[in-house]
N, C-alpha and C positions, 0 to 999 in steps of 0.2 A: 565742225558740225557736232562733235560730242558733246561742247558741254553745253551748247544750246538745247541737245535735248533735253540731258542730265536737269537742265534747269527748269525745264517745263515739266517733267515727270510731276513734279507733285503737285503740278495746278489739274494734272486729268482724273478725270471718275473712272472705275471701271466700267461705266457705259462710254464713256468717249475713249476709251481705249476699243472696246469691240465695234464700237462704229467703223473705227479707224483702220482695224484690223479688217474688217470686210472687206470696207470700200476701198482695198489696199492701201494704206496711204503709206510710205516707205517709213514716214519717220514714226510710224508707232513700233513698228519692229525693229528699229533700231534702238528707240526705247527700251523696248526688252530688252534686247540684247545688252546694251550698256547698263541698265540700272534694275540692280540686283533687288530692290525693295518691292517691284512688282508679280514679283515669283506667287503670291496668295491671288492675288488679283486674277493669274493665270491658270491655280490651280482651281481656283473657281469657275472659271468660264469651261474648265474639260470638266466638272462634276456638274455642271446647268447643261452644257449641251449633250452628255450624255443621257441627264434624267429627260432631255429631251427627245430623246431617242427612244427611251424606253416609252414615255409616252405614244410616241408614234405607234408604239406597239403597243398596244393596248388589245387590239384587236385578241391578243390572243392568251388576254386576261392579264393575272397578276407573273406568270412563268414570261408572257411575253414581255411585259417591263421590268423583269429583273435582266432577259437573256441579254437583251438591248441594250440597257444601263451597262449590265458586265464587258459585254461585245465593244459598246460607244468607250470604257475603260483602257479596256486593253488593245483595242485600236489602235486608239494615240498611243498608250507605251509603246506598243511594235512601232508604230510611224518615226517616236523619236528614236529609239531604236537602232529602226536599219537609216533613218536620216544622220547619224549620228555615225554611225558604224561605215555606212559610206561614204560620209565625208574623210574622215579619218583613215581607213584602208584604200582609197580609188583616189581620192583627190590629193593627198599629203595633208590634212587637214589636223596641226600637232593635238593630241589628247592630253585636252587639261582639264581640269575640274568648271574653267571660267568657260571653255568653249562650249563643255558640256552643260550646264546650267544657263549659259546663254540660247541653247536651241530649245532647251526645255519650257524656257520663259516664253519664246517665240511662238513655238508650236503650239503652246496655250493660248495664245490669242488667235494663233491663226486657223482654230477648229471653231471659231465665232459661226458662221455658217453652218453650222451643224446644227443651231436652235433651229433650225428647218425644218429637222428630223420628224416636230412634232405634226408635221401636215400627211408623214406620209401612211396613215389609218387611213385615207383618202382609197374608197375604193377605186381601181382602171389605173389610176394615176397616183396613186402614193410614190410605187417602186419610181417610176419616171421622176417623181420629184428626191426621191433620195438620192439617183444618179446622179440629177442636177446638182445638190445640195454638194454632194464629192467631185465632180466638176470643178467648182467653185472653190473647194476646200485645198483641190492642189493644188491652184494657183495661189490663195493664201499661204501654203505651203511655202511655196517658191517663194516668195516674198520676205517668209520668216527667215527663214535657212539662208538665204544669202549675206545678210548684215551680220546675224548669228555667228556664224562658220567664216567670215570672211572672204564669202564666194564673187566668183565673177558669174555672169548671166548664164552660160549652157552648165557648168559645175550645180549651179545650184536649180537648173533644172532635170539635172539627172538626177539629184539628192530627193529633190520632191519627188518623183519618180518612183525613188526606193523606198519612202516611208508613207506615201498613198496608197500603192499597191498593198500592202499588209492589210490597212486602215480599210480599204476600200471591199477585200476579201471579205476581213471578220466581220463588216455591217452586212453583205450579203450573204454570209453563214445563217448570221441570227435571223434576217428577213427569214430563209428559205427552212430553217429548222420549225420556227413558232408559224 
């Protein structure tokens, strides 16, 4: 299966990669995870779906889409983080530089979901839809970290587990400050 993907990597866009990432499709995350060339592609999609957070926040001016932006930031670092840090201390998951850069690449697509962020200015229903959005975003989660890490299905859903909850925190920090 590797080098089949290895060999498709460079026919996809960064929009058919976040497609793919949504709509979970296994072999975009395994793409991260194998092919280290998509690492920009991934840091882009965590700097668009955070500015898209920040916009979400708008409501509460220019302080509310920096908090957001900052928050949608450091999110993902905590998520990969403690996903990282739990694989590695709970599961035996060995610490290498290739494992760690392979969940980094993953977790960047798999915060695709997160361009959602920008509906939730949405009076009643914003917050409802930012839950949804991180909903969504664990199970992307799960998806990333499993090919990533080398996980088997309950490992790598206690890994999302550990790096959503941070994720999931600091978005409702910044909601509930601004």
């Amino acid at each position: 299966m590797g080098v089949s993907v290895i060999a498709s990597a460079g026919r996809r866009t960064i929009f058919d990669r976040m497609l793919g990432a949504a709509l979970l499709e296994p072999e975009i995350y395994e793409e991260a995870a194998l092919v280290s060339s998509v690492w920009t592609q991934a840091a882009t999609v965590v700097v668009v779906t955070s500015m898209a957070a920040g916009v979400g926040n708008l409501g509460g001016g220019l302080t509310g889409f920096v908090i957001a932006f900052l928050a949608g930031l450091l999110g993902w670092a905590c998520c990969a983080f403690a996903s990282y840090w739990t694989a590695t201390k709970k599961f035996g998951v060995p610490r290498t530089e290739t494992a760690l850069s392979a969940t980094v690449r993953g977790l960047g697509f798999a915060g695709t979901p997160r361009l959602f962020l920008v509906f939730t200015f949405i009076p009643t229903i914003g917050f409802l839809i930012g839950l949804a959005v991180h909903a969504w975003t664990l199970i992307t989660i799960g998806f990333a970290v499993k090919p990533a890490l080398d996980l088997d299905t309950r490992p790598a859903i206690m890994v999302a587990l550990a790096g959503w909850l941070p994720m999931l925190l600091i978005w409702a920090l910044a909601v509930i400050i601004v």
